[in-house]
PyMOL Python script that loads the backbone (N, CA, C, O; Angstrom):
from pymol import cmd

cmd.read_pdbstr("""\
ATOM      1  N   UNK A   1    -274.675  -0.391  -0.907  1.00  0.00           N
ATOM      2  CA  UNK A   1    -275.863  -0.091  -1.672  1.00  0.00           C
ATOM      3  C   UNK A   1    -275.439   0.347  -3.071  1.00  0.00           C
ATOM      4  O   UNK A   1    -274.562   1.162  -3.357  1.00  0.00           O
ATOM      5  N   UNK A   2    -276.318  -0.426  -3.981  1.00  0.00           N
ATOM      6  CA  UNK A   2    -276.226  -0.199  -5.515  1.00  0.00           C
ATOM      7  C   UNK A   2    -276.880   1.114  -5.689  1.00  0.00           C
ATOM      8  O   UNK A   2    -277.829   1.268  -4.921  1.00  0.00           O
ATOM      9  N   UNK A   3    -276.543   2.496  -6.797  1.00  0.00           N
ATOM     10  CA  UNK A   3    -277.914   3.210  -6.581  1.00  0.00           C
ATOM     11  C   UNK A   3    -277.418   3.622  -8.707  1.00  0.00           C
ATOM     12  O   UNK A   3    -276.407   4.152  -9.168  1.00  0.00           O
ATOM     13  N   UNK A   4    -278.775   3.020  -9.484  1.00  0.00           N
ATOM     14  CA  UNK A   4    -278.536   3.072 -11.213  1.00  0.00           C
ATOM     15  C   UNK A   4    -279.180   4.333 -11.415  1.00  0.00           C
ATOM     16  O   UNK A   4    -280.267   4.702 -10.968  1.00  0.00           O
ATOM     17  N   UNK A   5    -278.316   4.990 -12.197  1.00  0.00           N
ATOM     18  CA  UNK A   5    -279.156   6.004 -12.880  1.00  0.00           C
ATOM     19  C   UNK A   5    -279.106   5.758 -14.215  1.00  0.00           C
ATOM     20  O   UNK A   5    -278.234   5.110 -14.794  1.00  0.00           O
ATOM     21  N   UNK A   6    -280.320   6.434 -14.827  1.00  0.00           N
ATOM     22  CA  UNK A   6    -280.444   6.034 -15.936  1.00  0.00           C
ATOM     23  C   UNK A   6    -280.185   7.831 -16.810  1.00  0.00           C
ATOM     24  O   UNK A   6    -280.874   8.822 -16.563  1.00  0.00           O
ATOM     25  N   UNK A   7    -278.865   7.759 -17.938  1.00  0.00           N
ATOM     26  CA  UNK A   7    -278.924   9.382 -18.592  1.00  0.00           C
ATOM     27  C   UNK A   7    -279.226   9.034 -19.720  1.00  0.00           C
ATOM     28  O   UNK A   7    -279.113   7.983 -20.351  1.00  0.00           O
ATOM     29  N   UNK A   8    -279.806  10.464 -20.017  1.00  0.00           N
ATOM     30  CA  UNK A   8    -280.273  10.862 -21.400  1.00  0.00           C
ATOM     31  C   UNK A   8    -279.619  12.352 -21.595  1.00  0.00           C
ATOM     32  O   UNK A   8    -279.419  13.207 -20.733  1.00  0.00           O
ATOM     33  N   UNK A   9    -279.317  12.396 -23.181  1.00  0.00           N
ATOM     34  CA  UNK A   9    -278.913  13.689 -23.649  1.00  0.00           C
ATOM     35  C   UNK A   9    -280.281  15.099 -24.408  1.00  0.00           C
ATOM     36  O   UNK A   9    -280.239  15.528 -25.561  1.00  0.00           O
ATOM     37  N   UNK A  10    -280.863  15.329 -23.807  1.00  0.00           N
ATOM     38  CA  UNK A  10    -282.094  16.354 -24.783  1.00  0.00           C
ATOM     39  C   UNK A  10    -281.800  17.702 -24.706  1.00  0.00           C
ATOM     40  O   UNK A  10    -281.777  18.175 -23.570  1.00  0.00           O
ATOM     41  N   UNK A  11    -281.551  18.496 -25.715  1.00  0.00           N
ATOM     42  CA  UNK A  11    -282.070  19.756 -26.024  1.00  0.00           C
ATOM     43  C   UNK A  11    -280.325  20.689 -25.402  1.00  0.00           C
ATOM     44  O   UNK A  11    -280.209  21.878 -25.104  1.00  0.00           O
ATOM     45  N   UNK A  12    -279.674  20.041 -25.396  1.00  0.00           N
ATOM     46  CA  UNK A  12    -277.763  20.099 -25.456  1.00  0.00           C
ATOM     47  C   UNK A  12    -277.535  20.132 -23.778  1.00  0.00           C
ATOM     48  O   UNK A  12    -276.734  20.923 -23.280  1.00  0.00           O
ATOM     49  N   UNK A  13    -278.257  19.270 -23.033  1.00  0.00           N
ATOM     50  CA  UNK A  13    -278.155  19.097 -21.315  1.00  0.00           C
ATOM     51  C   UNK A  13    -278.354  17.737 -21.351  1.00  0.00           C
ATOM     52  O   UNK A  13    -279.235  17.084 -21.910  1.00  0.00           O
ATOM     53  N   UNK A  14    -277.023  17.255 -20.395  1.00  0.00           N
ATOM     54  CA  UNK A  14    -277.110  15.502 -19.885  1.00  0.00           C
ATOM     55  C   UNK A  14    -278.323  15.904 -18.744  1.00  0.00           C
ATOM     56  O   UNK A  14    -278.576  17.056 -18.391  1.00  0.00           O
ATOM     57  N   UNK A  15    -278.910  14.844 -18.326  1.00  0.00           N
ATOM     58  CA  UNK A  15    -279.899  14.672 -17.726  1.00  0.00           C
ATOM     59  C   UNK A  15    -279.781  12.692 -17.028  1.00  0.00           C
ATOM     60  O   UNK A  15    -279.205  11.786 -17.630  1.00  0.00           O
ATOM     61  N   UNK A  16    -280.457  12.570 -15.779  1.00  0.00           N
ATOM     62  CA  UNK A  16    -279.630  11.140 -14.954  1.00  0.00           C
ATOM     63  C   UNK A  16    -281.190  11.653 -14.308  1.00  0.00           C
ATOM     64  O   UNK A  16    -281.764  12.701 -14.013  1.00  0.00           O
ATOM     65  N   UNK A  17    -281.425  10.263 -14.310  1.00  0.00           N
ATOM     66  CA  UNK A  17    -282.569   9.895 -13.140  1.00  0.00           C
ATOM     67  C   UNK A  17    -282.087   8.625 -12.086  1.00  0.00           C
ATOM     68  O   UNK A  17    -281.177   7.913 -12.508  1.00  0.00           O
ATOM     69  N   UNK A  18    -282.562   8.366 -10.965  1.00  0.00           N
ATOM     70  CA  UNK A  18    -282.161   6.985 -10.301  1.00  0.00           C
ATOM     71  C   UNK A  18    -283.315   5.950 -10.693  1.00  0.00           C
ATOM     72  O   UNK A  18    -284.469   6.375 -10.748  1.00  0.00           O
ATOM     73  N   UNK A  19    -283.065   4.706 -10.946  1.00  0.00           N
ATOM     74  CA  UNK A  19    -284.291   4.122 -11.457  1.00  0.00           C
ATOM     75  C   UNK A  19    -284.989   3.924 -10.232  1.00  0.00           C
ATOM     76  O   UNK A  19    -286.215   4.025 -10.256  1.00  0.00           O
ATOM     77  N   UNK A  20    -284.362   3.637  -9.083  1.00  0.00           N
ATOM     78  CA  UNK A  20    -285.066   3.400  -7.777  1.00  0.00           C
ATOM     79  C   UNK A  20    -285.192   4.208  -6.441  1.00  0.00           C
ATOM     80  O   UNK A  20    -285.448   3.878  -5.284  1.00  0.00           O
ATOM     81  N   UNK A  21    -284.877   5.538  -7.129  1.00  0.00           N
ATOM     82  CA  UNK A  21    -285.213   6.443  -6.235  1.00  0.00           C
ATOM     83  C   UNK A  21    -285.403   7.372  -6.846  1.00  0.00           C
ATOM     84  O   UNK A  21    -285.358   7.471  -8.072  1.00  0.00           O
ATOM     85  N   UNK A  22    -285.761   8.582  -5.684  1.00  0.00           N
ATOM     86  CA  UNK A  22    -286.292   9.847  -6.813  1.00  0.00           C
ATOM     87  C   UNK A  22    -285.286  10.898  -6.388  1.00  0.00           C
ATOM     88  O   UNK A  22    -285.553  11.929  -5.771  1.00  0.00           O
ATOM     89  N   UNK A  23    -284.096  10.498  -6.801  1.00  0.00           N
ATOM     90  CA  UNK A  23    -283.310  11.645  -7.651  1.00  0.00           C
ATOM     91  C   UNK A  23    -283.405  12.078  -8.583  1.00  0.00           C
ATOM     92  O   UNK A  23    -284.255  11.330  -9.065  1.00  0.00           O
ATOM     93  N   UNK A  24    -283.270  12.514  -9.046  1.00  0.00           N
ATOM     94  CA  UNK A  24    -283.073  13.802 -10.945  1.00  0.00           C
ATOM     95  C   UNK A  24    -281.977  14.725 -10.620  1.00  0.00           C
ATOM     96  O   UNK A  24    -281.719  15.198  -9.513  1.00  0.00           O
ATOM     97  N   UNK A  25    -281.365  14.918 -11.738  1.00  0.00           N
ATOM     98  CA  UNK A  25    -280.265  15.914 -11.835  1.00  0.00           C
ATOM     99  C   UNK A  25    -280.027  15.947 -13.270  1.00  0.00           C
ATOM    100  O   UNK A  25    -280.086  15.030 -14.090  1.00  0.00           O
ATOM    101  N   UNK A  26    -279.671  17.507 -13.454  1.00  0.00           N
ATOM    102  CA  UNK A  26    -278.351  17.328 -15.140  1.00  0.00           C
ATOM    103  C   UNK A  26    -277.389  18.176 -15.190  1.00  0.00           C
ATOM    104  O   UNK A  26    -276.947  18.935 -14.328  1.00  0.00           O
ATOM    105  N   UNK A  27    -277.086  17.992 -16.284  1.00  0.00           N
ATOM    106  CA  UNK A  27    -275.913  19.270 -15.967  1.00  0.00           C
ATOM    107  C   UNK A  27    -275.691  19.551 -17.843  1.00  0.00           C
ATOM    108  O   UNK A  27    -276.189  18.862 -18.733  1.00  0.00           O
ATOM    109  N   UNK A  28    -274.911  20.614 -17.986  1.00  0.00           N
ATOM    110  CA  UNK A  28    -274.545  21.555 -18.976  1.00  0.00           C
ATOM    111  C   UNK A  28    -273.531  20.509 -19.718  1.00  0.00           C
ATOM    112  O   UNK A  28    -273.130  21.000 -20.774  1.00  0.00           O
ATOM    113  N   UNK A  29    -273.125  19.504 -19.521  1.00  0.00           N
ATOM    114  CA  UNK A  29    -271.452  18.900 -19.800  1.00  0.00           C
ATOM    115  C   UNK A  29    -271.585  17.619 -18.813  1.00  0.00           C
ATOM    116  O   UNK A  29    -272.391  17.666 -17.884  1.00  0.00           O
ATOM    117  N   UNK A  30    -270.897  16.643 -19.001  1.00  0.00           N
ATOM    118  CA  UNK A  30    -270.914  15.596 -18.701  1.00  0.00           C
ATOM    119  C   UNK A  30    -270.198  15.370 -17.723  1.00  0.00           C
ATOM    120  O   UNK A  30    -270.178  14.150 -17.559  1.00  0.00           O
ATOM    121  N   UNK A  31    -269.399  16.043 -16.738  1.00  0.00           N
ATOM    122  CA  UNK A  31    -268.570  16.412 -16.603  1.00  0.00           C
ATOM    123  C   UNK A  31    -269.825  16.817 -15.028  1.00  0.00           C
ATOM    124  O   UNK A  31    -270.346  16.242 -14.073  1.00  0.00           O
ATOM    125  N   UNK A  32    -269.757  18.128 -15.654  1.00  0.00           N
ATOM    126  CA  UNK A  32    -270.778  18.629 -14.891  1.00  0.00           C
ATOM    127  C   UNK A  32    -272.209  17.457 -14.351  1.00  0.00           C
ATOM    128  O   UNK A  32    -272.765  17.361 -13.257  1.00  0.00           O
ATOM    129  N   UNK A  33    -272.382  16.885 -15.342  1.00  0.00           N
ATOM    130  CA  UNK A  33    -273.682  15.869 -14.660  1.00  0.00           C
ATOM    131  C   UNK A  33    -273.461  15.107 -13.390  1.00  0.00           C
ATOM    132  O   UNK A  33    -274.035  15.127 -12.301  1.00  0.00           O
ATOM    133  N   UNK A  34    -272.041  14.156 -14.065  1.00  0.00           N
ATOM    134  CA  UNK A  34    -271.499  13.870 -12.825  1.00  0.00           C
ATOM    135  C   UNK A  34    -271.339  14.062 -11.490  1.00  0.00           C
ATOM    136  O   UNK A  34    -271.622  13.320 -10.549  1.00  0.00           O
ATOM    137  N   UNK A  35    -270.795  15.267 -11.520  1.00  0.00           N
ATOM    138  CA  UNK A  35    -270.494  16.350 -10.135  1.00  0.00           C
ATOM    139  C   UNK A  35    -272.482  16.416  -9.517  1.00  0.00           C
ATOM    140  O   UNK A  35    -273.015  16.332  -8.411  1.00  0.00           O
ATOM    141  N   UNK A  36    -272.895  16.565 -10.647  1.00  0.00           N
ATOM    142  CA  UNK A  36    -274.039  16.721  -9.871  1.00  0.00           C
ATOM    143  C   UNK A  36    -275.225  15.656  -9.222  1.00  0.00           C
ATOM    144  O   UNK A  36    -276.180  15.854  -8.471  1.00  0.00           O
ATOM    145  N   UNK A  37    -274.554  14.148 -10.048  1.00  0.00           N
ATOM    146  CA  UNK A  37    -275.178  13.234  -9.863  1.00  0.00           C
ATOM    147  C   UNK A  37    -274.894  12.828  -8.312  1.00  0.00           C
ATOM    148  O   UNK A  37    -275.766  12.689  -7.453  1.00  0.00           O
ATOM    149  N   UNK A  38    -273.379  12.654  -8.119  1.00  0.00           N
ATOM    150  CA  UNK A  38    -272.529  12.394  -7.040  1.00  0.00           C
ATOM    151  C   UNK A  38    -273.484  13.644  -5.507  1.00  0.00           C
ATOM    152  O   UNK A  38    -274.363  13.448  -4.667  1.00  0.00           O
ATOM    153  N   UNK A  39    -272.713  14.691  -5.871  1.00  0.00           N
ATOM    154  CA  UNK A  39    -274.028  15.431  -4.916  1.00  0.00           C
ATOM    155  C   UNK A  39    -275.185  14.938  -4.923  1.00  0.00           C
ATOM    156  O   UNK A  39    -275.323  14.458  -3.798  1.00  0.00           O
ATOM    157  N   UNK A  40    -275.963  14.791  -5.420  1.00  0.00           N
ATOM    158  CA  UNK A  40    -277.090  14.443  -5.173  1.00  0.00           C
ATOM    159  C   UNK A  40    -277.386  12.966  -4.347  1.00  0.00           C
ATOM    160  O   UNK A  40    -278.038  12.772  -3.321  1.00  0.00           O
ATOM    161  N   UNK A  41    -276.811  12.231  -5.016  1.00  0.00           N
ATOM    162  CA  UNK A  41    -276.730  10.900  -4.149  1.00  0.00           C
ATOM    163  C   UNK A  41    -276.352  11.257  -2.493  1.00  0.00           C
ATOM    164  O   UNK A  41    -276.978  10.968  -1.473  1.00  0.00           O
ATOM    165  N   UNK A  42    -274.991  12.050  -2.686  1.00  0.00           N
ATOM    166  CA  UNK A  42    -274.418  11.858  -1.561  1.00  0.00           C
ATOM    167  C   UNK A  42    -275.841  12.667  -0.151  1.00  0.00           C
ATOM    168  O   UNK A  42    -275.969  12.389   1.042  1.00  0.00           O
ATOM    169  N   UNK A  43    -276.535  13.542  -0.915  1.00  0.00           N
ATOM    170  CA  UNK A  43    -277.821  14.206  -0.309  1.00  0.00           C
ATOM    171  C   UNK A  43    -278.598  13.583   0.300  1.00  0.00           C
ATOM    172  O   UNK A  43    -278.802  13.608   1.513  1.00  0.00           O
ATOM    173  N   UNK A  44    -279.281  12.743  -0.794  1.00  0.00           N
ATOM    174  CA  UNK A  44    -280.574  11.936  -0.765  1.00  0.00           C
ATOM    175  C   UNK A  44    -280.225  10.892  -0.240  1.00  0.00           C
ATOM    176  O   UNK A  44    -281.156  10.087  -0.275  1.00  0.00           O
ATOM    177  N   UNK A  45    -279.168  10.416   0.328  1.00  0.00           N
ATOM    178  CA  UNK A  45    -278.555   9.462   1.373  1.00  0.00           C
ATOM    179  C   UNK A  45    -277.827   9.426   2.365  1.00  0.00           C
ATOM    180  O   UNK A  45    -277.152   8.458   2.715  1.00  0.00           O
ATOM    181  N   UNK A  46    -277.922  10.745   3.039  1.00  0.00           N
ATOM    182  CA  UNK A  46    -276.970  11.012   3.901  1.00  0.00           C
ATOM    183  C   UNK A  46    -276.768  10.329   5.130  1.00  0.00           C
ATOM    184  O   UNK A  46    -275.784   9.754   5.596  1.00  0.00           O
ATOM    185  N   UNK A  47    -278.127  10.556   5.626  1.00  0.00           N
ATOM    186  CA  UNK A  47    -278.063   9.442   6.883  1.00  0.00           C
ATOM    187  C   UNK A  47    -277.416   8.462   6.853  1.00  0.00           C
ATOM    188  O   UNK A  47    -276.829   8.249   7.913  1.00  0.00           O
ATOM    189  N   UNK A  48    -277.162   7.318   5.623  1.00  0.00           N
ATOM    190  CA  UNK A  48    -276.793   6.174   5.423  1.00  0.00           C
ATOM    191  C   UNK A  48    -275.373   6.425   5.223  1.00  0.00           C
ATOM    192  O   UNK A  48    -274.577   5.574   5.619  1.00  0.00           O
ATOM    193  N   UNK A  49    -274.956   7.483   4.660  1.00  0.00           N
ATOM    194  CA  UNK A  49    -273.394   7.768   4.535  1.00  0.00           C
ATOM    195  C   UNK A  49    -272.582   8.182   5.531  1.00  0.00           C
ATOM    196  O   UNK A  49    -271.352   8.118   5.551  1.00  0.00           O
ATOM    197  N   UNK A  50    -273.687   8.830   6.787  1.00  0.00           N
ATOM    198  CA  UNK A  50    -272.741   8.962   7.689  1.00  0.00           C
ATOM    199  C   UNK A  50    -272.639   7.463   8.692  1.00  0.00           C
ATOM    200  O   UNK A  50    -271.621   7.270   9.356  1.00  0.00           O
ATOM    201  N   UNK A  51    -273.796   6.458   8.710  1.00  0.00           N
ATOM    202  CA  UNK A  51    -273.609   5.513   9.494  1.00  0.00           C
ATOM    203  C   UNK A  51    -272.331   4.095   8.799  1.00  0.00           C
ATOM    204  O   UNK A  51    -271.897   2.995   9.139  1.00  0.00           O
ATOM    205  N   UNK A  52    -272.239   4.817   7.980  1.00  0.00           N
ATOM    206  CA  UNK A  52    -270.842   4.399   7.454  1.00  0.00           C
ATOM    207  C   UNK A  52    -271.285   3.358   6.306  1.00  0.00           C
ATOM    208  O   UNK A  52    -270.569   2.386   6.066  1.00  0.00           O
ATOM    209  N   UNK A  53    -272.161   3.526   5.794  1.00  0.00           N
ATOM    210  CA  UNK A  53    -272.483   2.577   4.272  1.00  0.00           C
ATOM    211  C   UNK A  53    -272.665   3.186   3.082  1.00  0.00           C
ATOM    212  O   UNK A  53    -273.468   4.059   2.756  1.00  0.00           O
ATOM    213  N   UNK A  54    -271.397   2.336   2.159  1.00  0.00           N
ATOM    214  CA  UNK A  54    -270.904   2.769   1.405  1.00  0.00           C
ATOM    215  C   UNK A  54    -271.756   2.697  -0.178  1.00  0.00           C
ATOM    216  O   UNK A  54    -272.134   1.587  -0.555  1.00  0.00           O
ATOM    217  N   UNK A  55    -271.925   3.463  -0.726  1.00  0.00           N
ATOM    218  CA  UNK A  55    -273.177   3.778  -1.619  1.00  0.00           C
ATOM    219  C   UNK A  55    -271.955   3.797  -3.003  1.00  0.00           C
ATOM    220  O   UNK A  55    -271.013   4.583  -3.106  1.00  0.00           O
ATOM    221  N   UNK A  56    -272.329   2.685  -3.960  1.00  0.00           N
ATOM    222  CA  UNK A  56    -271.699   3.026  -5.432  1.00  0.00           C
ATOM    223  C   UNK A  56    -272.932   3.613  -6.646  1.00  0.00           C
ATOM    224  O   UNK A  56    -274.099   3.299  -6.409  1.00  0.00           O
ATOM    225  N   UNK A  57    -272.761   4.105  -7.390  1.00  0.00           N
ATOM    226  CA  UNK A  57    -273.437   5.455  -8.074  1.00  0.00           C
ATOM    227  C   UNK A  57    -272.794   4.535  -9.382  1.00  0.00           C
ATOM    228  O   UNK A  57    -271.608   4.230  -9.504  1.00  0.00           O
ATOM    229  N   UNK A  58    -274.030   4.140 -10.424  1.00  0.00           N
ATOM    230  CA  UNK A  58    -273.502   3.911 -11.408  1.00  0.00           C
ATOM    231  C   UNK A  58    -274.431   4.029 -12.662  1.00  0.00           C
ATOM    232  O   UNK A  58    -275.596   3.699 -12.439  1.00  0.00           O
ATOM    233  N   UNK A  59    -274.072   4.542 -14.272  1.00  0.00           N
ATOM    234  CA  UNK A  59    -274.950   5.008 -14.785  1.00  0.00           C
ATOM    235  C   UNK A  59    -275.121   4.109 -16.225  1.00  0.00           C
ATOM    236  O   UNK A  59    -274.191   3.427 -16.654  1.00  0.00           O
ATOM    237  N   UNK A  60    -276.185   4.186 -16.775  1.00  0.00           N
ATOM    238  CA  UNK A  60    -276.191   3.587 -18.148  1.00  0.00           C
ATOM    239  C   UNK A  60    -277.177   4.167 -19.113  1.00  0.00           C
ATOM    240  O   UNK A  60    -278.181   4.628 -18.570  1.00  0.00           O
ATOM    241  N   UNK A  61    -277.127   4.252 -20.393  1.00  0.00           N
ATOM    242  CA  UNK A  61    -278.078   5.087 -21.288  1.00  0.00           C
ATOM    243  C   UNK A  61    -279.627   5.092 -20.925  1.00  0.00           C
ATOM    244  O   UNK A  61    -280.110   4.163 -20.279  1.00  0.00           O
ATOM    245  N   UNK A  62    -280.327   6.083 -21.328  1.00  0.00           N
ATOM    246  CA  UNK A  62    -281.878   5.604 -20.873  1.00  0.00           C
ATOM    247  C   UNK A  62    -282.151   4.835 -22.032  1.00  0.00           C
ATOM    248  O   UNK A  62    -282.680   3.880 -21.465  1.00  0.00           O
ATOM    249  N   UNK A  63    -282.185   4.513 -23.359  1.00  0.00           N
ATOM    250  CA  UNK A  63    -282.167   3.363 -23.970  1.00  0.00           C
ATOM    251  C   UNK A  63    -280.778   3.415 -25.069  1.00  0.00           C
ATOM    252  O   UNK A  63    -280.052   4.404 -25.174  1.00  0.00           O
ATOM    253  N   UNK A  64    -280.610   2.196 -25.800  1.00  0.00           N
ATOM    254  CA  UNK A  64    -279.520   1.748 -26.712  1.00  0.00           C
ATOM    255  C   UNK A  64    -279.418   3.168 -27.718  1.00  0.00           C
ATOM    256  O   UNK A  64    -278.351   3.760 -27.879  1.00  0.00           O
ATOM    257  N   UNK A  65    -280.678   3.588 -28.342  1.00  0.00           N
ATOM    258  CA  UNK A  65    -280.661   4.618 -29.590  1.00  0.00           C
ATOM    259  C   UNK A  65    -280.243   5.985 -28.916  1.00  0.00           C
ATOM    260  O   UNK A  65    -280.513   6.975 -29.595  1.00  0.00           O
ATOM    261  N   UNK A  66    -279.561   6.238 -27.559  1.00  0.00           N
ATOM    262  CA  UNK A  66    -279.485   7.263 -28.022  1.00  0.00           C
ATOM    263  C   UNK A  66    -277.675   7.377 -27.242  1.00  0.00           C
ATOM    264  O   UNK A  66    -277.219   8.106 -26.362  1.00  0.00           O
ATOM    265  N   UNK A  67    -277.009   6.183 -28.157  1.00  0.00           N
ATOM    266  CA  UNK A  67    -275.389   6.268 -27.880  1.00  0.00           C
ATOM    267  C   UNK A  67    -275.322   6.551 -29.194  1.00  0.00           C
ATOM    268  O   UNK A  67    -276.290   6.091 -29.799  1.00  0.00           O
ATOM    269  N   UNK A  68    -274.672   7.041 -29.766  1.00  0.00           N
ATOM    270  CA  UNK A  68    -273.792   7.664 -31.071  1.00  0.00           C
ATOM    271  C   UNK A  68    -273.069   8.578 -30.988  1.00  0.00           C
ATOM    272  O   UNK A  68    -273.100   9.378 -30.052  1.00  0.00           O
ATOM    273  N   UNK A  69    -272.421   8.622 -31.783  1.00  0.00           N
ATOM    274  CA  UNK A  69    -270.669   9.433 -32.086  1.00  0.00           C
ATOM    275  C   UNK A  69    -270.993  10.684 -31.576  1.00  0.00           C
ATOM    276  O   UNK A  69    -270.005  11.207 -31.063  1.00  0.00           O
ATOM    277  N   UNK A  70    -272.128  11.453 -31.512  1.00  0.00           N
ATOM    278  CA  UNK A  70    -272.067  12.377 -30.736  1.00  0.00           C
ATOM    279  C   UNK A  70    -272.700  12.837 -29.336  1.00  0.00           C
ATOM    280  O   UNK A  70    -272.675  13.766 -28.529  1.00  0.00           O
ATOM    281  N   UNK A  71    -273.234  11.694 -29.551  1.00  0.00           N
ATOM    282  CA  UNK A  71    -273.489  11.275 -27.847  1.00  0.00           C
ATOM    283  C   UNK A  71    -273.522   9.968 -27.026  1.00  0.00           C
ATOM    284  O   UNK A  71    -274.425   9.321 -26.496  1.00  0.00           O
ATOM    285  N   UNK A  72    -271.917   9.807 -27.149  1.00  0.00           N
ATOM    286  CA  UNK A  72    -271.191   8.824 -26.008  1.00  0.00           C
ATOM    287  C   UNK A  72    -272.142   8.032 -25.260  1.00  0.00           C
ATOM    288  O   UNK A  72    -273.133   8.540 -24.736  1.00  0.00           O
ATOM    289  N   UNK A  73    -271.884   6.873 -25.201  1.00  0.00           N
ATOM    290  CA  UNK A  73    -271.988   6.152 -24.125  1.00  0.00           C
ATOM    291  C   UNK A  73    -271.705   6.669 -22.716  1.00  0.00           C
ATOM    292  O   UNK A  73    -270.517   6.781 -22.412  1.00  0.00           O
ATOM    293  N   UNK A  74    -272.906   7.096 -21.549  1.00  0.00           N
ATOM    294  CA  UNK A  74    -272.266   7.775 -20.729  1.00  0.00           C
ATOM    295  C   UNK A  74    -271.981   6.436 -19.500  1.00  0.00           C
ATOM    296  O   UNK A  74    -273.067   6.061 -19.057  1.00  0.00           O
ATOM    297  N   UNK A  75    -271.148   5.903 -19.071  1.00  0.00           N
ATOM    298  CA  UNK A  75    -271.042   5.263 -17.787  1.00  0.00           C
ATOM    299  C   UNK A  75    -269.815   5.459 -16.983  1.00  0.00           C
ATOM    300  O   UNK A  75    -268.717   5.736 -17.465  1.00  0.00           O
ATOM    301  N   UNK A  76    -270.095   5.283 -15.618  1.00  0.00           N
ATOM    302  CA  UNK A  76    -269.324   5.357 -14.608  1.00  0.00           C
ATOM    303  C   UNK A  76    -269.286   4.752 -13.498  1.00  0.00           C
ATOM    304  O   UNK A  76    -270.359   4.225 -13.202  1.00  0.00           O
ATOM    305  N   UNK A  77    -268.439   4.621 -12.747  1.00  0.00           N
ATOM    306  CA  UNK A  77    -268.869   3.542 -10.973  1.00  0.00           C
ATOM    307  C   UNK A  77    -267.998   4.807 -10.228  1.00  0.00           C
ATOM    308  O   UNK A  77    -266.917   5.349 -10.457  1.00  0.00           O
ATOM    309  N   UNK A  78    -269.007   4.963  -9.272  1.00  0.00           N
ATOM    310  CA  UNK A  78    -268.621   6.201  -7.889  1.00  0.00           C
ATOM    311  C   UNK A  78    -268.698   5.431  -6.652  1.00  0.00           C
ATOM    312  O   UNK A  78    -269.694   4.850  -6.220  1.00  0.00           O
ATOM    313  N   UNK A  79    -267.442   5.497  -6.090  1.00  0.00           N
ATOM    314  CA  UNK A  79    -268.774   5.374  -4.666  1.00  0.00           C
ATOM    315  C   UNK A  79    -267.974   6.436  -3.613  1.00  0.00           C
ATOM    316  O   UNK A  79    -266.874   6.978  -3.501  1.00  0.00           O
ATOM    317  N   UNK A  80    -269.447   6.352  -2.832  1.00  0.00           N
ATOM    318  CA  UNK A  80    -269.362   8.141  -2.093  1.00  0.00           C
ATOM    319  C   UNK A  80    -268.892   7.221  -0.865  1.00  0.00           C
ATOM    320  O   UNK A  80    -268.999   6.081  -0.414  1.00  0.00           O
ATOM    321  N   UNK A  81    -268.279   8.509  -0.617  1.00  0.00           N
ATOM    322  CA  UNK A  81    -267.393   8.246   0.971  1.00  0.00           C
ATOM    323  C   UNK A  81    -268.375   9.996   1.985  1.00  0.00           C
ATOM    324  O   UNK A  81    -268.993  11.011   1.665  1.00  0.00           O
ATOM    325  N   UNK A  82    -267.916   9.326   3.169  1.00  0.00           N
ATOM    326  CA  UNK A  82    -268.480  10.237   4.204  1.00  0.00           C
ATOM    327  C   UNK A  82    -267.923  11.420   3.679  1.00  0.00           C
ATOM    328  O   UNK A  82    -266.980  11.550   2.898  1.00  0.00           O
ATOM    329  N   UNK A  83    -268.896  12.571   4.413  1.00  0.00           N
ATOM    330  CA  UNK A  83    -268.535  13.949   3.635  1.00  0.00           C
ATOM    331  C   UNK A  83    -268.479  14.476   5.535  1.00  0.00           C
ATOM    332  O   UNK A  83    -269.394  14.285   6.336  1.00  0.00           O
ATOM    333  N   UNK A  84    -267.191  15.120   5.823  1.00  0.00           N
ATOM    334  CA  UNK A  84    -267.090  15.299   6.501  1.00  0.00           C
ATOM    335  C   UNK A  84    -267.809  16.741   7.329  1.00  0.00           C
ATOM    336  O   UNK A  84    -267.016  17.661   7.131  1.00  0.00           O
ATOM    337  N   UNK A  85    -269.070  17.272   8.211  1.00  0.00           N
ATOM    338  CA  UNK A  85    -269.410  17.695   8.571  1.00  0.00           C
ATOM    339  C   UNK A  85    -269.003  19.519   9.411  1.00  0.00           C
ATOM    340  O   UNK A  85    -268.255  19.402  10.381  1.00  0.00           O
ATOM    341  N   UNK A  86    -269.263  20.419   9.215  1.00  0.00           N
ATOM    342  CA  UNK A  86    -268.745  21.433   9.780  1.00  0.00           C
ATOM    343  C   UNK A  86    -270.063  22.114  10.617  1.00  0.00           C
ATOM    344  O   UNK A  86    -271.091  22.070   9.942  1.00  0.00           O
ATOM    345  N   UNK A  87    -270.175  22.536  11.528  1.00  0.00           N
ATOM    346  CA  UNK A  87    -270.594  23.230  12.702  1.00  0.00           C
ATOM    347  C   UNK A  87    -270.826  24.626  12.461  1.00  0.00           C
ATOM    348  O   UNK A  87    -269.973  25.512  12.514  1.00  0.00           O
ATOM    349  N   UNK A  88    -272.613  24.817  12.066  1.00  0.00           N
ATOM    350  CA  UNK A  88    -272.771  26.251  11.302  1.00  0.00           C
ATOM    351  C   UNK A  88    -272.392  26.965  12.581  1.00  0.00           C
ATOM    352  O   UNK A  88    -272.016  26.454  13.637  1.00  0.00           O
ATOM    353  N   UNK A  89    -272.603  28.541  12.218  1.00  0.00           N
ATOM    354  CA  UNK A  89    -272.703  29.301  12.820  1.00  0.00           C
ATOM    355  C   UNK A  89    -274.000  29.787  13.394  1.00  0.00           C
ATOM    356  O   UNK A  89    -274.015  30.760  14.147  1.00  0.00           O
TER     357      UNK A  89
END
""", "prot")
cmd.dss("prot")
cmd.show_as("cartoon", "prot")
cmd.util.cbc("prot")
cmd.orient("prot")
């Protein structure tokens, strides 16, 4: 499974939506968005990650005007692997 998010930079926070699902996430740093995009996917799909299908996470600007020198082109390709389970208390 393909899953696109689409980021935008506003108000000094990256920000990622999924175009075809309803994730949202951002983060402080790009860095940070990431980490949080990845969680989130790996969340909002879990069932599917544990029956063993493999989900790639990939991102592109929310439009062309808003890549410039100080705000990068953000893209990436993830793909989530099973998150191995622990037994609350």
């Amino acid at each position: 499974m393909i899953v696109e998010f689409k980021t935008y930079f506003c108000d000094r926070w990256w920000g990622a939506h999924a175009t075809e699902h309803s994730i949202y996430t951002q983060g402080k740093t790009v860095g940070e968005l990431i980490d949080n995009i990845i969680e989130a996917t790996e969340l909002h799909f879990e069932e599917e990650i544990e029956k063993g299908e493999q989900i790639t996470v990939y991102t592109t600007p929310e439009s062309p005007e808003e890549t410039t020198p100080d705000k990068p082109h953000l893209k990436f390709n993830y793909k989530v692997d099973i998150i191995a389970k622990t037994a609350s208390c």
